[in-house]
PDB file of N, CA, C and O in Angstrom:
ATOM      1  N   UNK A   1     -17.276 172.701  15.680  1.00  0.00           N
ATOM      2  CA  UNK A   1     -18.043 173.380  14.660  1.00  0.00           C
ATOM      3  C   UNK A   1     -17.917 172.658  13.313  1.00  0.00           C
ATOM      4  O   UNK A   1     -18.937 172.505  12.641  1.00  0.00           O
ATOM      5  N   UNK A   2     -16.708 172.193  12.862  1.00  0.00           N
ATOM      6  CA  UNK A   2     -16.243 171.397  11.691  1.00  0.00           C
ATOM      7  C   UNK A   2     -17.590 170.192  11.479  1.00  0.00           C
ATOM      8  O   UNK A   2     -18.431 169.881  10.636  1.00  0.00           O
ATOM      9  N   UNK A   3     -16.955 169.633  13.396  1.00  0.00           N
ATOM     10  CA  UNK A   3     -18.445 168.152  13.065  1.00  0.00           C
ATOM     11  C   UNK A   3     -19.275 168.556  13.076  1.00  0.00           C
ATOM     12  O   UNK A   3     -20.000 167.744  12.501  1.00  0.00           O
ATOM     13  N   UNK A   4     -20.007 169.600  13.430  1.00  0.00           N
ATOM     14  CA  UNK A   4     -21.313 170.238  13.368  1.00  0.00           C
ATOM     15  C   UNK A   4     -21.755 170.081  11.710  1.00  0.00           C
ATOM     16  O   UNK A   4     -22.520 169.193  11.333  1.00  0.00           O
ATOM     17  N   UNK A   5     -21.015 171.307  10.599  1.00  0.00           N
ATOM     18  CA  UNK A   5     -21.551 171.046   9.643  1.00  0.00           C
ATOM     19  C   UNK A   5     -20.949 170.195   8.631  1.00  0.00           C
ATOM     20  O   UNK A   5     -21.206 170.285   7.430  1.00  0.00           O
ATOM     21  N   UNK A   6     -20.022 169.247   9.228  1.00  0.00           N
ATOM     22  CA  UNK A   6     -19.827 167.840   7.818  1.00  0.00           C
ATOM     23  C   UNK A   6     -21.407 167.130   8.460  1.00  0.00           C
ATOM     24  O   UNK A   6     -22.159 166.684   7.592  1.00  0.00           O
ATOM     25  N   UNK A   7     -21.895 167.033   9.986  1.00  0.00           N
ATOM     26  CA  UNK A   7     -23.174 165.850  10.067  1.00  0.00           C
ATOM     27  C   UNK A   7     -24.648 167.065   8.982  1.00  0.00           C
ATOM     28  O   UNK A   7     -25.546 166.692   8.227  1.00  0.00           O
ATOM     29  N   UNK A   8     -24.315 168.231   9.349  1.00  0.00           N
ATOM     30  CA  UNK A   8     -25.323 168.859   8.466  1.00  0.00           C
ATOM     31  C   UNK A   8     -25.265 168.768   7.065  1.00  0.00           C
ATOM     32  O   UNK A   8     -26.212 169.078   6.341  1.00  0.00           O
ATOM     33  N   UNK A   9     -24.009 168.284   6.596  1.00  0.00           N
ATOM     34  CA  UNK A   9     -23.455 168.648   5.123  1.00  0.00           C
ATOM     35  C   UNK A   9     -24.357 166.646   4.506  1.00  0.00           C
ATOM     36  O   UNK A   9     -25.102 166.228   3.620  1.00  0.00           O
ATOM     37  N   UNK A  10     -23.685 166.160   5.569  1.00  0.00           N
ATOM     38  CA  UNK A  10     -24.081 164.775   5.392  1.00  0.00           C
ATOM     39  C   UNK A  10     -25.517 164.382   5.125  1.00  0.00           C
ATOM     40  O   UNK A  10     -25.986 163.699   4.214  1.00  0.00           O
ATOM     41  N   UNK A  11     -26.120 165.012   6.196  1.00  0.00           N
ATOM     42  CA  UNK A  11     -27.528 164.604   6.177  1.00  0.00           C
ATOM     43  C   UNK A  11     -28.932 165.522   5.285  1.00  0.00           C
ATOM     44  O   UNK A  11     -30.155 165.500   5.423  1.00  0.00           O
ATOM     45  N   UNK A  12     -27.815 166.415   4.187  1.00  0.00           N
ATOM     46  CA  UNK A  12     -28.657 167.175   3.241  1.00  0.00           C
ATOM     47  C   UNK A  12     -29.224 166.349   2.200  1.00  0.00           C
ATOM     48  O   UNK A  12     -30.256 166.822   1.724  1.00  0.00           O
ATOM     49  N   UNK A  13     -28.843 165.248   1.710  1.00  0.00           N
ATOM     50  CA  UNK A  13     -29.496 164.849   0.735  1.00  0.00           C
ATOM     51  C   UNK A  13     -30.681 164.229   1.264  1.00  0.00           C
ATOM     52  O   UNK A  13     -31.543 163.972   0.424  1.00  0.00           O
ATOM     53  N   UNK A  14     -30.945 163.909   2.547  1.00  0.00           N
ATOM     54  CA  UNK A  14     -31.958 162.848   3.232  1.00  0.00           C
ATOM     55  C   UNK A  14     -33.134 164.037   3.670  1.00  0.00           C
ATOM     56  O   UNK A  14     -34.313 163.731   3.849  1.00  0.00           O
ATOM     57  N   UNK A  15     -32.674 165.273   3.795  1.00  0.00           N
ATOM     58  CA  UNK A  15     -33.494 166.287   3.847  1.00  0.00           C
ATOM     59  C   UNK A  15     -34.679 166.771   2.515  1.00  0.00           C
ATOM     60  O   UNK A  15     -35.740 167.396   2.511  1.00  0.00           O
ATOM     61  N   UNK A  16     -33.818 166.090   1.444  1.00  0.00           N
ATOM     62  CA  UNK A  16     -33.945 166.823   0.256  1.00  0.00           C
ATOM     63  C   UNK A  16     -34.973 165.505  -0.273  1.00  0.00           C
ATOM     64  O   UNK A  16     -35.929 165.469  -1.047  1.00  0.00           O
ATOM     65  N   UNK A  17     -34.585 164.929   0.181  1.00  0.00           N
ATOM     66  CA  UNK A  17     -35.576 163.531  -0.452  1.00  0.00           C
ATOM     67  C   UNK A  17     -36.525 162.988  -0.331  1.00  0.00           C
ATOM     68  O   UNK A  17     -36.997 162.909   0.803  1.00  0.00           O
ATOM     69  N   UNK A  18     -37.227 162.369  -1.473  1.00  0.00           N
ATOM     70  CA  UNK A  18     -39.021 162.184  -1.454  1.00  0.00           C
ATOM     71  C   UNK A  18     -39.019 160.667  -0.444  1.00  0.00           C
ATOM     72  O   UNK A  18     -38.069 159.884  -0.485  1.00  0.00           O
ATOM     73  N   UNK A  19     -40.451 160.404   0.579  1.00  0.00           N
ATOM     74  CA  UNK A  19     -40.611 159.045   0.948  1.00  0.00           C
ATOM     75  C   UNK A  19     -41.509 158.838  -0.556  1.00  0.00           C
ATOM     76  O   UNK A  19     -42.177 159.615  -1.238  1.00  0.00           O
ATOM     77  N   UNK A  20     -41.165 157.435  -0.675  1.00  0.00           N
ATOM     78  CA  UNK A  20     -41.753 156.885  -1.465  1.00  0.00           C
ATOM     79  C   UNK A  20     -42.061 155.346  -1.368  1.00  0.00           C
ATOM     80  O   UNK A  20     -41.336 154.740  -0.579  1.00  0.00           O
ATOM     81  N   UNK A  21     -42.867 154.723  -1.932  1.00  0.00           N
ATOM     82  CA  UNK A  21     -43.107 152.936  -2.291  1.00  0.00           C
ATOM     83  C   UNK A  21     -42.705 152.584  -3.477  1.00  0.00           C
ATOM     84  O   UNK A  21     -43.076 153.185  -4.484  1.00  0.00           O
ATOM     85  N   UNK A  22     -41.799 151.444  -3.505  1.00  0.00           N
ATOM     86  CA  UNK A  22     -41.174 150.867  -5.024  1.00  0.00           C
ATOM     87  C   UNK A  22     -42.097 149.674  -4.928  1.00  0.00           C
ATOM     88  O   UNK A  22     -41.898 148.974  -3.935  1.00  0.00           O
ATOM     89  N   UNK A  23     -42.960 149.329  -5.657  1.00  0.00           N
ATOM     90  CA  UNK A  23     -43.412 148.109  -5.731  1.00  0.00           C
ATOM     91  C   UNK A  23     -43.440 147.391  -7.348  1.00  0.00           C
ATOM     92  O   UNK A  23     -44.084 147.956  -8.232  1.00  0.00           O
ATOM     93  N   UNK A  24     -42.767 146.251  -7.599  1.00  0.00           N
ATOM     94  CA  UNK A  24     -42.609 145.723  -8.572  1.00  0.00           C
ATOM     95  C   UNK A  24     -43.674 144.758  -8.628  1.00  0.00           C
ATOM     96  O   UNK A  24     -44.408 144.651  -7.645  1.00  0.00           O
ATOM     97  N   UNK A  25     -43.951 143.682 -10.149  1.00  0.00           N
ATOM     98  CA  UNK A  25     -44.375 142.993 -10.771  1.00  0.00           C
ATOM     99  C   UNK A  25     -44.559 141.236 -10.002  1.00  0.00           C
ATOM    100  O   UNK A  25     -43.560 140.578  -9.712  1.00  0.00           O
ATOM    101  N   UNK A  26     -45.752 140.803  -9.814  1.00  0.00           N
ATOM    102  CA  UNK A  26     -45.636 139.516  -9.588  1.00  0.00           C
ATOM    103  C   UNK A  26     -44.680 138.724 -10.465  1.00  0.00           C
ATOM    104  O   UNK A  26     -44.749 138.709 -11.694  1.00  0.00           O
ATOM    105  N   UNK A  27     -43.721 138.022  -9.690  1.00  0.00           N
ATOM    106  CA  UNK A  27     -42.727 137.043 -10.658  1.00  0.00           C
ATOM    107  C   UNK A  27     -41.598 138.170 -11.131  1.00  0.00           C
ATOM    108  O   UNK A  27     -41.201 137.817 -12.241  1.00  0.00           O
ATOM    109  N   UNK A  28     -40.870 139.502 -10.674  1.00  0.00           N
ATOM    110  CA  UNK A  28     -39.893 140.225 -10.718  1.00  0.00           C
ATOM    111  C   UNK A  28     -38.878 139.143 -10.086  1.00  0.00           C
ATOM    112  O   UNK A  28     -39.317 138.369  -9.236  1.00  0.00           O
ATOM    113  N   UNK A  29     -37.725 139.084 -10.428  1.00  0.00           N
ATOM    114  CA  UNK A  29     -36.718 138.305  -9.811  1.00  0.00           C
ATOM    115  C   UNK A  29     -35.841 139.599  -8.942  1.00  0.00           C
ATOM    116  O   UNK A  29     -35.602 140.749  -9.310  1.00  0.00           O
ATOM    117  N   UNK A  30     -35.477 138.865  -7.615  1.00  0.00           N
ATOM    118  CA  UNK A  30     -34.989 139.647  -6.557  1.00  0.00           C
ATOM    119  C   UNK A  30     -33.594 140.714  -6.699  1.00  0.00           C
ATOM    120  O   UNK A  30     -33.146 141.670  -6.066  1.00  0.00           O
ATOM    121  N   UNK A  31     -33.176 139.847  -8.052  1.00  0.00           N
ATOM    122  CA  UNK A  31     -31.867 140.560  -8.837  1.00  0.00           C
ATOM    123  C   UNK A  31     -32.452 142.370  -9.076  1.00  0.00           C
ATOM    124  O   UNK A  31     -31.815 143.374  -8.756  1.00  0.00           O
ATOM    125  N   UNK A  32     -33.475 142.330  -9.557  1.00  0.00           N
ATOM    126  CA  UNK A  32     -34.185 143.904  -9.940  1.00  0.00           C
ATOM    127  C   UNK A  32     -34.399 144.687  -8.986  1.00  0.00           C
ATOM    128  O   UNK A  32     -34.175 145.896  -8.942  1.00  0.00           O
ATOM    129  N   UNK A  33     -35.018 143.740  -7.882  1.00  0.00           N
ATOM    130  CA  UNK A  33     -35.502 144.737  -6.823  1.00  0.00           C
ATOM    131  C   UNK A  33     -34.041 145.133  -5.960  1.00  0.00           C
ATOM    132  O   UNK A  33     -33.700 146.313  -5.885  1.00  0.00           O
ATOM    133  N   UNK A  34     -33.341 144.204  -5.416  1.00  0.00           N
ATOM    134  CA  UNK A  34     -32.121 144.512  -4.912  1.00  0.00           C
ATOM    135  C   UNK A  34     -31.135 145.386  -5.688  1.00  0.00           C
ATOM    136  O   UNK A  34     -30.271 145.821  -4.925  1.00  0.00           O
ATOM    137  N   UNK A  35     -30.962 145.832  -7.093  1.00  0.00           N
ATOM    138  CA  UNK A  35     -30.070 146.753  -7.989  1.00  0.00           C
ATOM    139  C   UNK A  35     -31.437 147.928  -7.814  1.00  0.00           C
ATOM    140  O   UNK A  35     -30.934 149.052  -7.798  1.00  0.00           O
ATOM    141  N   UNK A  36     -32.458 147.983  -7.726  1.00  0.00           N
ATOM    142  CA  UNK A  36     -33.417 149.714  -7.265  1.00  0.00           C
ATOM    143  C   UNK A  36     -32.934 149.754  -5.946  1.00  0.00           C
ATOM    144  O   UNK A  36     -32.379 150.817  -5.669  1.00  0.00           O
ATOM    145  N   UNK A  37     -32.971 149.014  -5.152  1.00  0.00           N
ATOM    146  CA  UNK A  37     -32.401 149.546  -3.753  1.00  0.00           C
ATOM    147  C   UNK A  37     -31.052 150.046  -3.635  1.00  0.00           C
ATOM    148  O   UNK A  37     -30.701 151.151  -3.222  1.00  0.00           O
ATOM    149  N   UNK A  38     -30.283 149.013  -4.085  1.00  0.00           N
ATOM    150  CA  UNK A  38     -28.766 149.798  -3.677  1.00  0.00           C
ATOM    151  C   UNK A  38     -28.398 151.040  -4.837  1.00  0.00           C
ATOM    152  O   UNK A  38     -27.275 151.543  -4.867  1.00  0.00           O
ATOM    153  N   UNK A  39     -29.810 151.578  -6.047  1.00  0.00           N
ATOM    154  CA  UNK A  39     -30.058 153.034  -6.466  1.00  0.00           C
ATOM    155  C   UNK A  39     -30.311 153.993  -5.526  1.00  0.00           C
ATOM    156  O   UNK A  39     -30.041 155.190  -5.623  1.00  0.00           O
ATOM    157  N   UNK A  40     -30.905 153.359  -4.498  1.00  0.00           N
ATOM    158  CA  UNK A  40     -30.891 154.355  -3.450  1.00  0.00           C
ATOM    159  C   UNK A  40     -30.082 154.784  -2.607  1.00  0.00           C
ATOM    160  O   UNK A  40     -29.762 155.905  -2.213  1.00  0.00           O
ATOM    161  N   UNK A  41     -29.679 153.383  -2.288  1.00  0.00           N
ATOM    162  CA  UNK A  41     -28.600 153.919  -1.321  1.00  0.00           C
ATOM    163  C   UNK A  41     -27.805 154.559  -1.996  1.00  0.00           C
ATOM    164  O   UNK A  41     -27.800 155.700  -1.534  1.00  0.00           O
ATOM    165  N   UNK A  42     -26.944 154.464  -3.052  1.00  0.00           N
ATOM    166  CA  UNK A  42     -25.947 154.602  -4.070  1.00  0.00           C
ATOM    167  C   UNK A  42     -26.182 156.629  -4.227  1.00  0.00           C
ATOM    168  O   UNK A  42     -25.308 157.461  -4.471  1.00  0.00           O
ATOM    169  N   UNK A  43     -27.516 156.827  -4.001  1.00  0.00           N
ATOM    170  CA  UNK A  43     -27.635 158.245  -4.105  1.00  0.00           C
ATOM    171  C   UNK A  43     -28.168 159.390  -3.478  1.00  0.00           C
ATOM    172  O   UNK A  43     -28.750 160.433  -3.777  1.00  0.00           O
ATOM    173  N   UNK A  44     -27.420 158.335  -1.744  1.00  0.00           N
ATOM    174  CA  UNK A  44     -27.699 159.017  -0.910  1.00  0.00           C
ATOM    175  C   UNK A  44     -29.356 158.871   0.088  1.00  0.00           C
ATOM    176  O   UNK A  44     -29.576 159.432   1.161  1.00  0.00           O
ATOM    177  N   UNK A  45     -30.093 158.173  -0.499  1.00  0.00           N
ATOM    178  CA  UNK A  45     -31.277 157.976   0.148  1.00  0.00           C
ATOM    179  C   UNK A  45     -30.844 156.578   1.077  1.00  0.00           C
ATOM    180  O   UNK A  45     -29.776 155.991   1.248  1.00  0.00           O
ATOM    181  N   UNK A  46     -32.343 156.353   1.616  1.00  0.00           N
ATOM    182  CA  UNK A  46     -32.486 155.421   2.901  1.00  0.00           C
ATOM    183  C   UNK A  46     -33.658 154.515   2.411  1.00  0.00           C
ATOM    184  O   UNK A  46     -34.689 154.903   1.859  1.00  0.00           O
ATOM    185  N   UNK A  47     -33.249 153.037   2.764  1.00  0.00           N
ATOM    186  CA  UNK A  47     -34.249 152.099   2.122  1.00  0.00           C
ATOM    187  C   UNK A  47     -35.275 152.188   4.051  1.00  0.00           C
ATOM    188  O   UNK A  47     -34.417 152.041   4.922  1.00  0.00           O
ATOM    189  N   UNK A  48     -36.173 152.304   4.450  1.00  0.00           N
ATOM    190  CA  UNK A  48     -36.895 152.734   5.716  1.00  0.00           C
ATOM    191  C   UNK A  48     -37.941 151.400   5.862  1.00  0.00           C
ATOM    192  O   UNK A  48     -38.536 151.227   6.926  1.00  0.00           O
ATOM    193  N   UNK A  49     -38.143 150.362   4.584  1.00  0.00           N
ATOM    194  CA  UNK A  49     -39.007 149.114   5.299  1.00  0.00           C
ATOM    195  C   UNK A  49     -38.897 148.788   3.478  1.00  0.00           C
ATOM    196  O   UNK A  49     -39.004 149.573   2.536  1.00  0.00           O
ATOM    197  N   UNK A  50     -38.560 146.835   3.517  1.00  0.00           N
ATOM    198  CA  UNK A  50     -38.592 146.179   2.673  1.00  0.00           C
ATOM    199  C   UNK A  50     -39.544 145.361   2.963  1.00  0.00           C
ATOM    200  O   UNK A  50     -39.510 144.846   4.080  1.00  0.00           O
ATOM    201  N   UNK A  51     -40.710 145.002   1.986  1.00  0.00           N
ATOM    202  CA  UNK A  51     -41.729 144.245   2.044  1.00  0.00           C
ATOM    203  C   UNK A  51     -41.321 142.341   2.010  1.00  0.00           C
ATOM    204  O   UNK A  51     -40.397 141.760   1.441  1.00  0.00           O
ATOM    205  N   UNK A  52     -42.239 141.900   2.711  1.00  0.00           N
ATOM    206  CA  UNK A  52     -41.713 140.650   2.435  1.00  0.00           C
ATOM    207  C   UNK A  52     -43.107 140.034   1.528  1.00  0.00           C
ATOM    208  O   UNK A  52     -42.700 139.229   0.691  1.00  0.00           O
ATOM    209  N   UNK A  53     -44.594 140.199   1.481  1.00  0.00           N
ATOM    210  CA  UNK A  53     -45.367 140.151   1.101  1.00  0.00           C
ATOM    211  C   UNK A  53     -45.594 139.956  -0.647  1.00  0.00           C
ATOM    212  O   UNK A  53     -46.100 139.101  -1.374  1.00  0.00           O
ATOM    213  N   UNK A  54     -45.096 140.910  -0.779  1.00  0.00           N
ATOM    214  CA  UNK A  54     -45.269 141.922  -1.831  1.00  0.00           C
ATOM    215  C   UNK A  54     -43.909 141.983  -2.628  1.00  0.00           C
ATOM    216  O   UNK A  54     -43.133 141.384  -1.884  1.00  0.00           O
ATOM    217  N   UNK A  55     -43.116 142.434  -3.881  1.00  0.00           N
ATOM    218  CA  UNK A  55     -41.966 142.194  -3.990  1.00  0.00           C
ATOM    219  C   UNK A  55     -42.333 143.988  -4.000  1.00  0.00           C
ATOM    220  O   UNK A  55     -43.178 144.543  -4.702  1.00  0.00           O
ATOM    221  N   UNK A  56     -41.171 144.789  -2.736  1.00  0.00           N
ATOM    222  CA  UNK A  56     -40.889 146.358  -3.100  1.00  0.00           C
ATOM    223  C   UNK A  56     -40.286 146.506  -1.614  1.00  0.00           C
ATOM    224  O   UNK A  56     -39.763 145.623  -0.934  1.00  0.00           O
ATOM    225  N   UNK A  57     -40.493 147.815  -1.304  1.00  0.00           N
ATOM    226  CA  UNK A  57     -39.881 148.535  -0.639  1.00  0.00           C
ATOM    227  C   UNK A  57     -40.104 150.151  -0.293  1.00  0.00           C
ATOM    228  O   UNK A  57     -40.103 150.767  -1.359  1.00  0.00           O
ATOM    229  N   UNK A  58     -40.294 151.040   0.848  1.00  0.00           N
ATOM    230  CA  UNK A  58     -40.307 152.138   1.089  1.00  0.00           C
ATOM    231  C   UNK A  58     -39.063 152.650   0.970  1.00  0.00           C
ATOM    232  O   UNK A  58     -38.061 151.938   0.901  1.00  0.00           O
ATOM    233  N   UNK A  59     -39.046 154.231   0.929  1.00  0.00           N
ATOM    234  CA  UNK A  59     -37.607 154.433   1.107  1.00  0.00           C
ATOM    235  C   UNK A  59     -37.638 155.975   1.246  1.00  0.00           C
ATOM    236  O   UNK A  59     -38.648 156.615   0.955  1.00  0.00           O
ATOM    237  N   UNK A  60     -36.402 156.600   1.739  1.00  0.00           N
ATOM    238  CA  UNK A  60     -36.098 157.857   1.287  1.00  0.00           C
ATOM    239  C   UNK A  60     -35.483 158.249   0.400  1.00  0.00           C
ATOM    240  O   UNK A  60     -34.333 157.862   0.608  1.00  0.00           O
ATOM    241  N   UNK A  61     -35.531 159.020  -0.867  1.00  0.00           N
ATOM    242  CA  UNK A  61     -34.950 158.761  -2.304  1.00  0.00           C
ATOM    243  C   UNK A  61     -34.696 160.315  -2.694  1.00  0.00           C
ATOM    244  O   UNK A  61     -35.588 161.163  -2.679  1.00  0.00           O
ATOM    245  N   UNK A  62     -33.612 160.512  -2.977  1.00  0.00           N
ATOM    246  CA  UNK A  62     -33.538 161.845  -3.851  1.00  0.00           C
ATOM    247  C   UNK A  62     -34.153 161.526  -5.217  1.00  0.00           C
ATOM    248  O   UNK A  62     -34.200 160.404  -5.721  1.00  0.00           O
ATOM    249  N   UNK A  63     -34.716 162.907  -5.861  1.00  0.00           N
ATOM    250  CA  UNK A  63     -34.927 162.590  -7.316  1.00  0.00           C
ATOM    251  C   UNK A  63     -34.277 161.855  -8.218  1.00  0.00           C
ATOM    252  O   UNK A  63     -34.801 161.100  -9.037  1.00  0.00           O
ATOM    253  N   UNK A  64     -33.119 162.072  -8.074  1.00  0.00           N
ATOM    254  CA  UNK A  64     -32.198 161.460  -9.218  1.00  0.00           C
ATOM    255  C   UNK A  64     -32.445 159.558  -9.277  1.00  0.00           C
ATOM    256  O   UNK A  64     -32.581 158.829 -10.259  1.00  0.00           O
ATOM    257  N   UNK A  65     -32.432 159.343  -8.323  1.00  0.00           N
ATOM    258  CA  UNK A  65     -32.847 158.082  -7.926  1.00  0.00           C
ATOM    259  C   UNK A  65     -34.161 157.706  -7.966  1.00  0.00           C
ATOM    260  O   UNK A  65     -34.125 156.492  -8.162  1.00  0.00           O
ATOM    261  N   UNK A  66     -35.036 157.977  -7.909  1.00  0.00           N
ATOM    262  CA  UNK A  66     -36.387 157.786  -8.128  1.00  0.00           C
ATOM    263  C   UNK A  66     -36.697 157.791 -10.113  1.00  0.00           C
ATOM    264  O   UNK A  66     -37.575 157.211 -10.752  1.00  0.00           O
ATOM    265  N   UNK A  67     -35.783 158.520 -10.500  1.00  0.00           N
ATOM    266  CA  UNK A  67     -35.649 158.975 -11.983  1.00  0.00           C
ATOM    267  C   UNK A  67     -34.612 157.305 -12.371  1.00  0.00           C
ATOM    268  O   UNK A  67     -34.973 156.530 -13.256  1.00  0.00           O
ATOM    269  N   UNK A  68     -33.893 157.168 -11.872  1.00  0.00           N
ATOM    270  CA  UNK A  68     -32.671 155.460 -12.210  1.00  0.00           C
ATOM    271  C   UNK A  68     -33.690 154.514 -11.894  1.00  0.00           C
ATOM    272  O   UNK A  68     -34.164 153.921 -12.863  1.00  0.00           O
ATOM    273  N   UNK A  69     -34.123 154.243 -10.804  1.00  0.00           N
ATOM    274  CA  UNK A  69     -35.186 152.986 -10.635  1.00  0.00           C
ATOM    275  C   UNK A  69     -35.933 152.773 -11.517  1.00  0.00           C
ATOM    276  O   UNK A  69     -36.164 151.596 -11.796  1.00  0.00           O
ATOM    277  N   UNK A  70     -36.628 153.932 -12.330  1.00  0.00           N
ATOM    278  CA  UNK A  70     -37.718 154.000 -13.212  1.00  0.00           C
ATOM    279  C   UNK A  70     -37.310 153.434 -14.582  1.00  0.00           C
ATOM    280  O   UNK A  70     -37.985 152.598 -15.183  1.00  0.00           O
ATOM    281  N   UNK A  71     -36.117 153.968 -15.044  1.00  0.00           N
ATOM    282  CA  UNK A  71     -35.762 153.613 -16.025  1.00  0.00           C
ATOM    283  C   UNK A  71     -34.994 152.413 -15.999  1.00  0.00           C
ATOM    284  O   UNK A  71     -34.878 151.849 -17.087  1.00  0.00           O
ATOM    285  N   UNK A  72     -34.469 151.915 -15.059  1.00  0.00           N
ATOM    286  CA  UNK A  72     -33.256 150.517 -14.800  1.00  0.00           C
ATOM    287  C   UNK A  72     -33.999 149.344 -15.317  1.00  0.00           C
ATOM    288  O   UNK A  72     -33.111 148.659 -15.824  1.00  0.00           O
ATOM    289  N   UNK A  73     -35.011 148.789 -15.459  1.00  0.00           N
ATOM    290  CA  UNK A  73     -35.226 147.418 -15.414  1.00  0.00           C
ATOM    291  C   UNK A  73     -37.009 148.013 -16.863  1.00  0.00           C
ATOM    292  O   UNK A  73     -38.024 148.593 -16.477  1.00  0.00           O
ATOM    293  N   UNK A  74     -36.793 147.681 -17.990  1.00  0.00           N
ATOM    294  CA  UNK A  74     -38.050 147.734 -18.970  1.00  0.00           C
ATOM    295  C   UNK A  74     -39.093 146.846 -18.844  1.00  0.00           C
ATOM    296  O   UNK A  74     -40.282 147.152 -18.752  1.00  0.00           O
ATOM    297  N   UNK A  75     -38.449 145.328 -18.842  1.00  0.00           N
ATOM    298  CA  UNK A  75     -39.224 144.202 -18.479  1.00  0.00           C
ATOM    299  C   UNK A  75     -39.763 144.264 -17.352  1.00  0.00           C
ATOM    300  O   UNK A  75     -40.890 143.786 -17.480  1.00  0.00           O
ATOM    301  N   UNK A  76     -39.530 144.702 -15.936  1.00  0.00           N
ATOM    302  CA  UNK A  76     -40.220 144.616 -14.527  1.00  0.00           C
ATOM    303  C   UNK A  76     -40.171 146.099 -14.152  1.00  0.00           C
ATOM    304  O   UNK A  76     -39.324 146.604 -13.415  1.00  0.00           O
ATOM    305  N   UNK A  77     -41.361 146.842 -14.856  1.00  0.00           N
ATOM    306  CA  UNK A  77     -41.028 148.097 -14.214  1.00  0.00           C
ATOM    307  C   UNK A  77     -41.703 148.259 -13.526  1.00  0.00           C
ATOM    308  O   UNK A  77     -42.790 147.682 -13.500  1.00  0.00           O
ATOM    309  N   UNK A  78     -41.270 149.213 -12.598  1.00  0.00           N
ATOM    310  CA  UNK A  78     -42.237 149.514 -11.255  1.00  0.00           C
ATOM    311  C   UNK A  78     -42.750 150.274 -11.135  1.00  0.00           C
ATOM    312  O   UNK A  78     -42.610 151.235 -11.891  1.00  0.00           O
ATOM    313  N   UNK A  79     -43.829 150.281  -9.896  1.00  0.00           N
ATOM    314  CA  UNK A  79     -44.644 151.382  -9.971  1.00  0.00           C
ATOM    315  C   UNK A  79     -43.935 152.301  -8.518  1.00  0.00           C
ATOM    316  O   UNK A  79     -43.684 151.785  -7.430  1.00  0.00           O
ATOM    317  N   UNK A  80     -43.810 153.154  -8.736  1.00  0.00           N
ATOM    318  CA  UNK A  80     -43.131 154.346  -7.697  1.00  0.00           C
ATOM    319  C   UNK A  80     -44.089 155.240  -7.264  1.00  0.00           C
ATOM    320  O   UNK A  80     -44.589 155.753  -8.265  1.00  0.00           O
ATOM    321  N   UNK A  81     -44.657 155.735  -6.105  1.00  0.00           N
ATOM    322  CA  UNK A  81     -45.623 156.376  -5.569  1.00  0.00           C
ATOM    323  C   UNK A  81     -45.208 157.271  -4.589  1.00  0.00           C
ATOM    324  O   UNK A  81     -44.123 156.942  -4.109  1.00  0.00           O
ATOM    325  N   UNK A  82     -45.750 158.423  -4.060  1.00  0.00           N
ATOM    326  CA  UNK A  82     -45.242 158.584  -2.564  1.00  0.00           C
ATOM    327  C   UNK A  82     -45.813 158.039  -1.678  1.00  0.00           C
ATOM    328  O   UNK A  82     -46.920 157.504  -1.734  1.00  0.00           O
ATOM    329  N   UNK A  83     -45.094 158.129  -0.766  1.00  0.00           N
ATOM    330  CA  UNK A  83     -45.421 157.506   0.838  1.00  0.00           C
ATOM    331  C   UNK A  83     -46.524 158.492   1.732  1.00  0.00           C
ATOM    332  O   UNK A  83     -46.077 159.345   2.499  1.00  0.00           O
ATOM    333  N   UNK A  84     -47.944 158.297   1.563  1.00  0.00           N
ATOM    334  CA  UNK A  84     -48.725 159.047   2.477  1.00  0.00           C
ATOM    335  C   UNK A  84     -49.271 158.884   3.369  1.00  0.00           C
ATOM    336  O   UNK A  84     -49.627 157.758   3.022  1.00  0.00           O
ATOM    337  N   UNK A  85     -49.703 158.991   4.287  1.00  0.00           N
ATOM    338  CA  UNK A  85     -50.518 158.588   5.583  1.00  0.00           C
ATOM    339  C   UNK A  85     -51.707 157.916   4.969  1.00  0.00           C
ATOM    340  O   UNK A  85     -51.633 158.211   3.776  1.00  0.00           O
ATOM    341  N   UNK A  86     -52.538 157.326   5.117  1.00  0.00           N
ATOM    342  CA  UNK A  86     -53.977 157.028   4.752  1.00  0.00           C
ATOM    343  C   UNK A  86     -54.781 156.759   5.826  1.00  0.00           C
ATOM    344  O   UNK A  86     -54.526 156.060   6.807  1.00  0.00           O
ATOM    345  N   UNK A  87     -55.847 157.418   5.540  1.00  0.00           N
ATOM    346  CA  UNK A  87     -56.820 157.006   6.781  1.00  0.00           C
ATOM    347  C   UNK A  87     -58.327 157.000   6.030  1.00  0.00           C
ATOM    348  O   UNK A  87     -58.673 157.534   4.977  1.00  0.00           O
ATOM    349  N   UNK A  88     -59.067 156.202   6.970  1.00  0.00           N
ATOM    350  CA  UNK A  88     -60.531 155.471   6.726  1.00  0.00           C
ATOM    351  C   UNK A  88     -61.267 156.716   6.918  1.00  0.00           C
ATOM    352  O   UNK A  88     -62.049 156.903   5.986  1.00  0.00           O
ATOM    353  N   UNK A  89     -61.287 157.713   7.885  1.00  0.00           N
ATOM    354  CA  UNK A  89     -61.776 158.607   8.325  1.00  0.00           C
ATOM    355  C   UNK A  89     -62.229 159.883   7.667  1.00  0.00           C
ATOM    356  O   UNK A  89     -62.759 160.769   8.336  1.00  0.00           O
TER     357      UNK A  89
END
């Protein structure tokens, strides 16, 4: 019962958290984008697909973290969105 709710206790912040897209600035250096990611991890979210294309990243993010990414870097700021399905249809 204990492991029951430390894995429930564990996996509340990932419950609680927005999907989202971090996508930064042509010519962002990888130093920026890698210190927003380990914001995530750092607060409990899940990085779920890093772009190689593009300089960003999807993720699962509590607020608080979505709120640090935004403000961390003035010169390369990013644009933060949620993560939605899209369709042509």
């Amino acid at each position: 019962m204990k492991l029951l709710s430390a894995t429930i206790i564990g996996l509340l912040p990932l419950a609680l958290a927005n999907s989202i897209l971090v996508t930064f600035p042509k010519g962002t250096p990888d130093s920026v984008v890698d210190r927003a990611k380990k914001s995530v991890v750092d607060s409990g979210g899940m990085i779920t697909h890093e772009y190689t294309l593009i300089k960003g990243f999807s993720a699962n993010a509590p607020e608080a973290a979505v709120q640090q990414i935004s403000t961390e870097s003035a010169a390369y700021s990013p644009h933060i969105e949620e993560d939605l399905t899209v369709s042509t249809q």
